[in-house]
C-alpha positions as CSV (number, residue, x, y, z in Angstrom):
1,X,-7.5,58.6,-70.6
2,X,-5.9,58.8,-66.9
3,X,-4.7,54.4,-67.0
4,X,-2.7,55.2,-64.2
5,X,-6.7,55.3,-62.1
6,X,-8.0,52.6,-64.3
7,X,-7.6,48.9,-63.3
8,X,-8.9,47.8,-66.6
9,X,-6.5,50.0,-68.2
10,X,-4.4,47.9,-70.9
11,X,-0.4,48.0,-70.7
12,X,0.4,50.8,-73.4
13,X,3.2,50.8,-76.0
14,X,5.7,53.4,-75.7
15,X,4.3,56.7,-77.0
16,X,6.5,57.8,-80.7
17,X,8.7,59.8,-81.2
18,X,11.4,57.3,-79.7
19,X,15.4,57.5,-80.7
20,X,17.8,55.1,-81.0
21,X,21.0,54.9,-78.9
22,X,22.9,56.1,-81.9
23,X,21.2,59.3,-82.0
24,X,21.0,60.2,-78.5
25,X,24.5,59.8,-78.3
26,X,25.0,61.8,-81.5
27,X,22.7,64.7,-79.9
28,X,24.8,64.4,-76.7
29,X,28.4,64.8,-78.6
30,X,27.1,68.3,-80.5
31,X,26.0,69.5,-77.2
32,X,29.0,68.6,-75.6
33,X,30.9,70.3,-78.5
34,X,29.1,73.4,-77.9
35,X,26.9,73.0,-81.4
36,X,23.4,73.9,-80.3
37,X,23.1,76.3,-83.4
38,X,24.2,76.6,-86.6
39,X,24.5,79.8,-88.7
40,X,25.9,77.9,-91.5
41,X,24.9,74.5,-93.3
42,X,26.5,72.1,-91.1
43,X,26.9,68.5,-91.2
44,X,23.3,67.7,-89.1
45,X,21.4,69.8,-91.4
46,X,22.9,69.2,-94.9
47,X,21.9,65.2,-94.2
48,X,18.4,65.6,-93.3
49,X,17.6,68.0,-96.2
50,X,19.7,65.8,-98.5
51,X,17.1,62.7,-96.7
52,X,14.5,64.6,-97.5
53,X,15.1,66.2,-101.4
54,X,16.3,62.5,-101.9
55,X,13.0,60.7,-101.0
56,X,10.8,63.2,-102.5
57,X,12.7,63.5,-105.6
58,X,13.5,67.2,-105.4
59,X,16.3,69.2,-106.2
60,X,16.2,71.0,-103.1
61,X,14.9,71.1,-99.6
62,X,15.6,73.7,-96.6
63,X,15.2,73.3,-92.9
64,X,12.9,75.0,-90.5
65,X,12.3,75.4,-86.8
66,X,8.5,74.1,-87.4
67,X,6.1,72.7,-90.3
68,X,4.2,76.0,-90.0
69,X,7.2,78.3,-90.6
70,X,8.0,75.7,-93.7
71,X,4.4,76.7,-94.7
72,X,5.3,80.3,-94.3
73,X,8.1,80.2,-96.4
74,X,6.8,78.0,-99.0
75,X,3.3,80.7,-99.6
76,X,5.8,83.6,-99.9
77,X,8.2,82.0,-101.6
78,X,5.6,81.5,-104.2
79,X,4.7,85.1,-104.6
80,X,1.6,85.2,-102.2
81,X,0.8,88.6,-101.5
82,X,-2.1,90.6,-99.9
83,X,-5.5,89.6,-101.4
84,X,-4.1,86.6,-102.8
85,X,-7.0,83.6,-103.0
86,X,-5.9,80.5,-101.5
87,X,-8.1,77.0,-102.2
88,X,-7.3,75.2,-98.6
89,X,-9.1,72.4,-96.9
90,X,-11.4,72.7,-94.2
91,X,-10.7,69.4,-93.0
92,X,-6.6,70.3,-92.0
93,X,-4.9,71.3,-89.4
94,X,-4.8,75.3,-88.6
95,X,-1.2,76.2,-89.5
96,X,-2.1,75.2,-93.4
97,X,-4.1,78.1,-93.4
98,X,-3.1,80.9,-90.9
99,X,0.1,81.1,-92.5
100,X,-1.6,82.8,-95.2
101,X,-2.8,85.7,-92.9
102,X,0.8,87.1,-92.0
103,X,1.2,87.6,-95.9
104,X,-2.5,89.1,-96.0
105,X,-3.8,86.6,-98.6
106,X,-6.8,85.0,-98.2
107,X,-7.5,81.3,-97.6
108,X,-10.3,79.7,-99.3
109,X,-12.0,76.8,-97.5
110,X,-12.7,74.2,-99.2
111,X,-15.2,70.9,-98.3
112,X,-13.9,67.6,-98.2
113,X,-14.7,65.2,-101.3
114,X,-14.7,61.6,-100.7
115,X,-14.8,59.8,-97.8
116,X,-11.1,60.0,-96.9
117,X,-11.6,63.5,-95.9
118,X,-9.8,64.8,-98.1
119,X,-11.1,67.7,-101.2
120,X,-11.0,66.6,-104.7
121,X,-11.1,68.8,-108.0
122,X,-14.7,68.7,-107.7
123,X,-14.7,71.0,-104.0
124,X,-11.8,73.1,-104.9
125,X,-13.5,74.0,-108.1
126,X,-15.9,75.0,-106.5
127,X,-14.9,77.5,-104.4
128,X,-12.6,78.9,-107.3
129,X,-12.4,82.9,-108.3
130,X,-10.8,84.9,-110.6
131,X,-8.8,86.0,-107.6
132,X,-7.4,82.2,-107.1
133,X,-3.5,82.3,-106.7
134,X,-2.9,79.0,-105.5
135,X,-4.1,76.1,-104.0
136,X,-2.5,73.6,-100.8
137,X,-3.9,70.0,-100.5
138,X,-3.4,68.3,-97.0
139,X,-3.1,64.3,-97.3
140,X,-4.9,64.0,-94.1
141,X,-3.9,61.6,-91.6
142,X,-1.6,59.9,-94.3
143,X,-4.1,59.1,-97.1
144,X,-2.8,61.0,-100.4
145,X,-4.9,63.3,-102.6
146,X,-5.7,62.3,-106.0
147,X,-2.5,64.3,-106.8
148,X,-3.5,63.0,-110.7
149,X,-6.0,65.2,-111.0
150,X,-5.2,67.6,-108.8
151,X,-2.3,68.5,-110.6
152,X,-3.8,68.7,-114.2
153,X,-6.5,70.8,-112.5
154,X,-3.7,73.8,-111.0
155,X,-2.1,73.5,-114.1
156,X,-4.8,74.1,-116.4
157,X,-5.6,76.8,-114.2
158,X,-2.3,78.5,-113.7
159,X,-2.6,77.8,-110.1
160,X,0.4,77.2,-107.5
161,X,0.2,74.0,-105.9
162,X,1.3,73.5,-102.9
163,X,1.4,69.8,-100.7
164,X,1.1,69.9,-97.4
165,X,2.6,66.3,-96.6
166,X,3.0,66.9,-92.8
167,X,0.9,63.7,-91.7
168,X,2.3,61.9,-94.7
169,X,5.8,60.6,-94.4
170,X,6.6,58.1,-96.9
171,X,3.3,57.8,-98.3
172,X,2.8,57.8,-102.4
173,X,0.2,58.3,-105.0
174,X,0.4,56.0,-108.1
175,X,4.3,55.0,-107.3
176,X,5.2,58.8,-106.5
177,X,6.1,59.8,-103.5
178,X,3.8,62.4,-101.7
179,X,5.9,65.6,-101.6
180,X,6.8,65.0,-105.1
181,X,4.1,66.4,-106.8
182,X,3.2,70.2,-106.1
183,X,5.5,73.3,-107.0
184,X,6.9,72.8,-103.5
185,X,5.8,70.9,-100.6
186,X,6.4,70.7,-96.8
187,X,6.6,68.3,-94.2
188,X,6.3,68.7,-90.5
189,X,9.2,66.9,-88.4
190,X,7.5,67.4,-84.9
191,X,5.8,66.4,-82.1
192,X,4.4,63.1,-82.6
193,X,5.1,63.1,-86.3
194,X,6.4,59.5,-87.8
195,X,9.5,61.6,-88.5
196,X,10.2,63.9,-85.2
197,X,13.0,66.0,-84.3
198,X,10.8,67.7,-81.6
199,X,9.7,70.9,-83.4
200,X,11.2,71.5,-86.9
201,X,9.3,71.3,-90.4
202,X,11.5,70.5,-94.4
203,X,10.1,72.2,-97.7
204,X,11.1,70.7,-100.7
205,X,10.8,72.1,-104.3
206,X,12.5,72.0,-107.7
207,X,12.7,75.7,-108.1
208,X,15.6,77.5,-107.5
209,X,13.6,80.5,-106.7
210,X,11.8,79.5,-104.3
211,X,15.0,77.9,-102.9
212,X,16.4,81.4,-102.9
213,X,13.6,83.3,-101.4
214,X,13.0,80.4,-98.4
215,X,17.1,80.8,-97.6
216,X,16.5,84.6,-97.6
217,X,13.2,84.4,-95.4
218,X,14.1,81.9,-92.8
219,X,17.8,81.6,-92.3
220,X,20.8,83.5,-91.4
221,X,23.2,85.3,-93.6
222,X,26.1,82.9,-93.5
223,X,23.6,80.0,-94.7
224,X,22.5,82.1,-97.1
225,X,25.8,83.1,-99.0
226,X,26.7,79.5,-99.0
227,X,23.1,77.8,-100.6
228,X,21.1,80.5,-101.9
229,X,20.5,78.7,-105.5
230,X,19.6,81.4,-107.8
231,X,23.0,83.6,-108.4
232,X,21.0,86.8,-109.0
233,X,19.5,86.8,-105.4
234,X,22.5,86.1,-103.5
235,X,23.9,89.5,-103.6
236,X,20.8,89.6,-101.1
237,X,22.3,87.5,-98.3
238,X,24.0,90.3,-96.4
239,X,20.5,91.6,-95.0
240,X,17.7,89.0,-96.1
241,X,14.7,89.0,-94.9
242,X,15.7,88.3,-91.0
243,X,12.9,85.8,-90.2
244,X,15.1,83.4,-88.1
245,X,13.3,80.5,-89.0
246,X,16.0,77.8,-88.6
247,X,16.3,74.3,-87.2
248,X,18.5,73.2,-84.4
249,X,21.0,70.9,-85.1
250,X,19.8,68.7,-82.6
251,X,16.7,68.1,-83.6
252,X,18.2,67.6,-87.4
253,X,19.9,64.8,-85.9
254,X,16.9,63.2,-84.0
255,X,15.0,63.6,-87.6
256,X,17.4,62.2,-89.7
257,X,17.3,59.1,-87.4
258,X,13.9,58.4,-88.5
259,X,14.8,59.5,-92.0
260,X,17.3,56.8,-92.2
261,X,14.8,53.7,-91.1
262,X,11.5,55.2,-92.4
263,X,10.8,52.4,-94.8
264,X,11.1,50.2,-91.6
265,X,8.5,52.6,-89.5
266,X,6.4,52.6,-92.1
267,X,6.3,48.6,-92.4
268,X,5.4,48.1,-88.9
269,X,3.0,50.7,-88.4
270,X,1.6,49.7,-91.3
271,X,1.4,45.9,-90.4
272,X,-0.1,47.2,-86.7
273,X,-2.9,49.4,-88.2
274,X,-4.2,46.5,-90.2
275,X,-4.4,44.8,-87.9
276,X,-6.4,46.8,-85.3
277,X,-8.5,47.8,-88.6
278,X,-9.4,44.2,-89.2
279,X,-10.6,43.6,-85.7
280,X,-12.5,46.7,-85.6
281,X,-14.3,46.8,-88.4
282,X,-15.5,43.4,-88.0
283,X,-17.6,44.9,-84.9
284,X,-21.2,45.9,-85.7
285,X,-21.3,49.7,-86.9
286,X,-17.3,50.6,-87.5
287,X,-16.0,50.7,-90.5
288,X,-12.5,52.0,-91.9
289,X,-11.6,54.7,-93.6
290,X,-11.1,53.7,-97.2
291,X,-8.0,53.7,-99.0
292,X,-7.1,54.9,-102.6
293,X,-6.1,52.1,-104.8
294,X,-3.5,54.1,-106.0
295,X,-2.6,55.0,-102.3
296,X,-0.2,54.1,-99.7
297,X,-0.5,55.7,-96.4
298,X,3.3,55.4,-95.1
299,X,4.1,56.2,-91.7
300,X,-0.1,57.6,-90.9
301,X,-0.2,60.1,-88.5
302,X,-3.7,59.1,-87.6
303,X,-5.5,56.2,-88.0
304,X,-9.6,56.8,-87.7
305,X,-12.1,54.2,-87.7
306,X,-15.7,55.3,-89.3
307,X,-18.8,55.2,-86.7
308,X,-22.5,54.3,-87.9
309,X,-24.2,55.7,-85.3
310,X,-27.9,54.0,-86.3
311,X,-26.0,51.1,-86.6
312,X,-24.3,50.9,-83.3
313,X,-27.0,52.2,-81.5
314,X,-25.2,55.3,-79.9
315,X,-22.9,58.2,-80.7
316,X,-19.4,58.2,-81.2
317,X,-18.9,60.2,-78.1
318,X,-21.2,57.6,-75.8
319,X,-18.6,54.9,-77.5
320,X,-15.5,56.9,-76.8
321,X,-16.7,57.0,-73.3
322,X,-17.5,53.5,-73.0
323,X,-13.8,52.7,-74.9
324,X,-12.4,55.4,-72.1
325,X,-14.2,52.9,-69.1
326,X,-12.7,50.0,-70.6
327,X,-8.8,51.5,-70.4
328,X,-9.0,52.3,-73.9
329,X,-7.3,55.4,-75.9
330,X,-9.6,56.9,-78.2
331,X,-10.7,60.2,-79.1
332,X,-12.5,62.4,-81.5
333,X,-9.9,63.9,-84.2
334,X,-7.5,65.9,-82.7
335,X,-8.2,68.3,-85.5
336,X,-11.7,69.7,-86.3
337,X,-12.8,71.2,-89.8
338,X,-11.6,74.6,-90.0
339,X,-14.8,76.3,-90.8
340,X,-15.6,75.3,-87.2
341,X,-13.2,77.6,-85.7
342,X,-13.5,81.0,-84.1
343,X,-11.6,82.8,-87.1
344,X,-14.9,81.5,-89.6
345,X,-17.3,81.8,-87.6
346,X,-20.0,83.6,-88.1
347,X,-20.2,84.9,-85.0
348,X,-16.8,86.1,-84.3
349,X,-15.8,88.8,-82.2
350,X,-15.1,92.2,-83.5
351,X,-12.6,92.8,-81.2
352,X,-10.6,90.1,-82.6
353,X,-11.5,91.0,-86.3
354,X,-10.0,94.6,-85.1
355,X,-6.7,93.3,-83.9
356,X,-6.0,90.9,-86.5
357,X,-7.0,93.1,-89.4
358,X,-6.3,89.9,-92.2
359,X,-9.1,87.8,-90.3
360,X,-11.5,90.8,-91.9
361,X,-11.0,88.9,-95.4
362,X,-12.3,85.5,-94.7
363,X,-15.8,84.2,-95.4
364,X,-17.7,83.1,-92.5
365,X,-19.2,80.2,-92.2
366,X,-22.2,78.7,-90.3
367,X,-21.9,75.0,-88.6
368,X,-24.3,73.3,-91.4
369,X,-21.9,75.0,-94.3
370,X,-18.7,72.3,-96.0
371,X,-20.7,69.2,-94.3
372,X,-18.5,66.3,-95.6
373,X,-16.1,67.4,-93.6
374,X,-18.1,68.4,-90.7
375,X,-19.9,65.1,-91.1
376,X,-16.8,63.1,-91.4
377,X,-15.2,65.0,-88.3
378,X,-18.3,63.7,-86.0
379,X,-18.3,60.4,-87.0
380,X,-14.6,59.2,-87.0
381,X,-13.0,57.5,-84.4
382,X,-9.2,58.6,-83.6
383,X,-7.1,55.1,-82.6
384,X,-4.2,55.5,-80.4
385,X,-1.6,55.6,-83.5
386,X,1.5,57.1,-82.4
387,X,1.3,53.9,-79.7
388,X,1.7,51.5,-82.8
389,X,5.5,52.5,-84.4
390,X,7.0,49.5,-83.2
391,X,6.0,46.2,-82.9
392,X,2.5,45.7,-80.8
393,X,0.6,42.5,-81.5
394,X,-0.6,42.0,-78.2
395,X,-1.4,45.2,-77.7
396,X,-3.9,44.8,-81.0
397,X,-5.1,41.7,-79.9
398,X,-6.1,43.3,-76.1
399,X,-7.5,46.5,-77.2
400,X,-9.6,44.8,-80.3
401,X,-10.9,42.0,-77.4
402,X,-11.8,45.1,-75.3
403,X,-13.7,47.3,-77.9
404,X,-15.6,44.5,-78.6
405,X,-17.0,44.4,-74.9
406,X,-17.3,48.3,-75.2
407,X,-19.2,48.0,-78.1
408,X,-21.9,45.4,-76.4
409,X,-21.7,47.6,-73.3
410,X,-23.6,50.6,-75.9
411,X,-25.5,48.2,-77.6
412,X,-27.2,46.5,-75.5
């Protein structure tokens, strides 16, 4: 949505991630100090890991230079090796899964179960063989798995679990927080994350192994004689295994900052997504995405309203592009099931198959195959959510007064 051409165009609130002074300064004194790296476990680090093991519980957490290398770290950390199985959602971003590939396992996709897009025991066992390794939920857009069940279900079946909490930040499930739950778990601090130091990702876990074998992967030999956890593998440290996965120290700092005040991001997000849910879904044909009793959302990386296209009397596209006339952000999901992509499909090149010898592994899939997802995918509606960290009343007010026009425009 160009507002900048649009007259109608309503006044947006400042796009997240957004700093306070205090951390902007802080940023500005490492740089001027000459601290752009750190081979060690400095001060800007050591807080946001201790933040982040802290909140989730853990005994341990570990810095990256992206949620993806997190992800990396925490599948071979685990012991994932080639031909490994691997239960992932369709319905996730791509970096849950590809991840998997430079290890040569195998990801599994798996539908979604109810109708927050997310899978349930039901899907994943479903797609389960006696080659299953492990399995990675995604609490998508913020709403928590039934980690209950989810957990009882890897454990009865000797499966790793793995959370994938990167559009989760201070959510829970039944009073626990998300991240809390699986073997280890990771979090994405980037982009337009409701915790953000630009590019960086935090896994967390209680195991000292994979503690160890994360320090070895991603991070340099200094950091790894000083936190390597497991006494055994330290001898290790001198060589490692010479990913160079590490955060900067500057973007530790800009993530700790929203570490520090999450319970406050959370609130008002929280308190500005209600609201533009309440005046949404009192228009003919939306509806939200429902929430787990058991759930909170935290700092919701998305927020999606549902479309009843027979209801409304057109398709979500024809309302996104009656919204998009009206000056108003909305969208499809940024991310689309994963069956949908070129890597599943059933029509992918062999060239690409060639050069990427680990894509040979996975199923293919055809566009009617996992449809909860698919179906889910094509009939949410994406709300401007990383406009709504701090407060935006007005803004609600305006934009629901403005959908509702947009929503006559289509129906009549």
């Amino acid at each position: 949505m160009r507002a900048a051409s649009n007259p109608a165009a309503l006044a947006l609130p400042r796009q997240w991630p957004v700093y306070d002074r205090e951390a902007i300064r802080a940023c500005a004194d490492s740089i001027d100090d000459g601290r752009t790296f750190d081979y060690h476990h400095g001060e800007e680090l050591a807080e946001l890991e201790r933040l982040f093991a802290d909140r989730c519980a853990r005994k341990y957490a570990l810095s990256f230079n992206s949620g993806t290398s997190a992800l990396f770290a925490a599948y071979f950390a685990s012991g994932l090796r080639a031909g490994d199985e691997v239960l992932v959602p369709t319905y996730t971003f791509l970096a849950t899964a590809s991840p998997l590939l430079l290890l040569d396992a195998v990801p599994v996709l798996c539908d979604a179960g109810d109708a927050t897009g997310n899978v349930t025991v039901e899907t994943l066992a479903a797609r389960l063989s006696e080659n299953t390794r492990a399995v990675v939920v995604t609490h998508l857009w913020g709403h928590p798995c039934d980690m209950s069940r989810i957990g009882q279900w890897a454990t009865d079946n000797d499966l790793v679990l793995i959370e994938d909490c990167s559009h989760a930040h201070g959510a829970t499930w039944d009073g626990r927080p998300v991240g809390s739950f699986g073997h280890s778990a990771i979090f994405s601090v980037g982009a337009h994350k409701p915790v953000s130091g630009g590019l960086g990702g935090i896994l967390v876990t209680d195991d000292p192994e994979v503690q160890s074998l994360a320090t070895l992967l991603g991070h340099p030999n200094q950091r790894s004689r000083e936190t390597i956890a497991r006494p055994d593998l330290r001898p290790l440290y001198d060589f490692g295994l010479g990913a160079n996965l590490r955060m900067s120290p500057q973007a530790a700092i800009l993530a700790a900052s929203h570490m520090r005040r999450l319970d406050d991001i959370v609130a008002v997000k929280t308190d500005n997504c209600e609201r533009l849910l309440r005046g949404l879904e009192a228009l003919p044909g939306i509806a939200r995405v429902p929430q787990h009793r058991l759930a909170t959302l935290g700092g919701r990386y998305g927020c999606h309203v549902s479309v009843d296209a027979e209801r409304l009397g057109c398709s979500r596209d024809a309302l996104v592009a009656a919204l998009d006339r009206r000056g108003l952000p909305a969208r499809a999901p940024a991310t689309a099931p994963l069956h949908l992509t070129s890597a599943y499909s059933a029509h992918r090149p062999r060239a690409a198959t060639a050069a990427l010898g680990s894509l040979g592994r996975l199923d293919t899939h055809l566009a009617g195959d996992l449809p909860n997802s698919a179906g889910l995918y094509d009939s949410w509606l994406a709300l401007p959510a990383t406009r709504l960290h701090e407060p935006a009343h007005e803004f609600v007010h305006a934009y629901v007064a403005a959908a509702a026009n947009a929503v006559a425009d289509v129906a009549t």
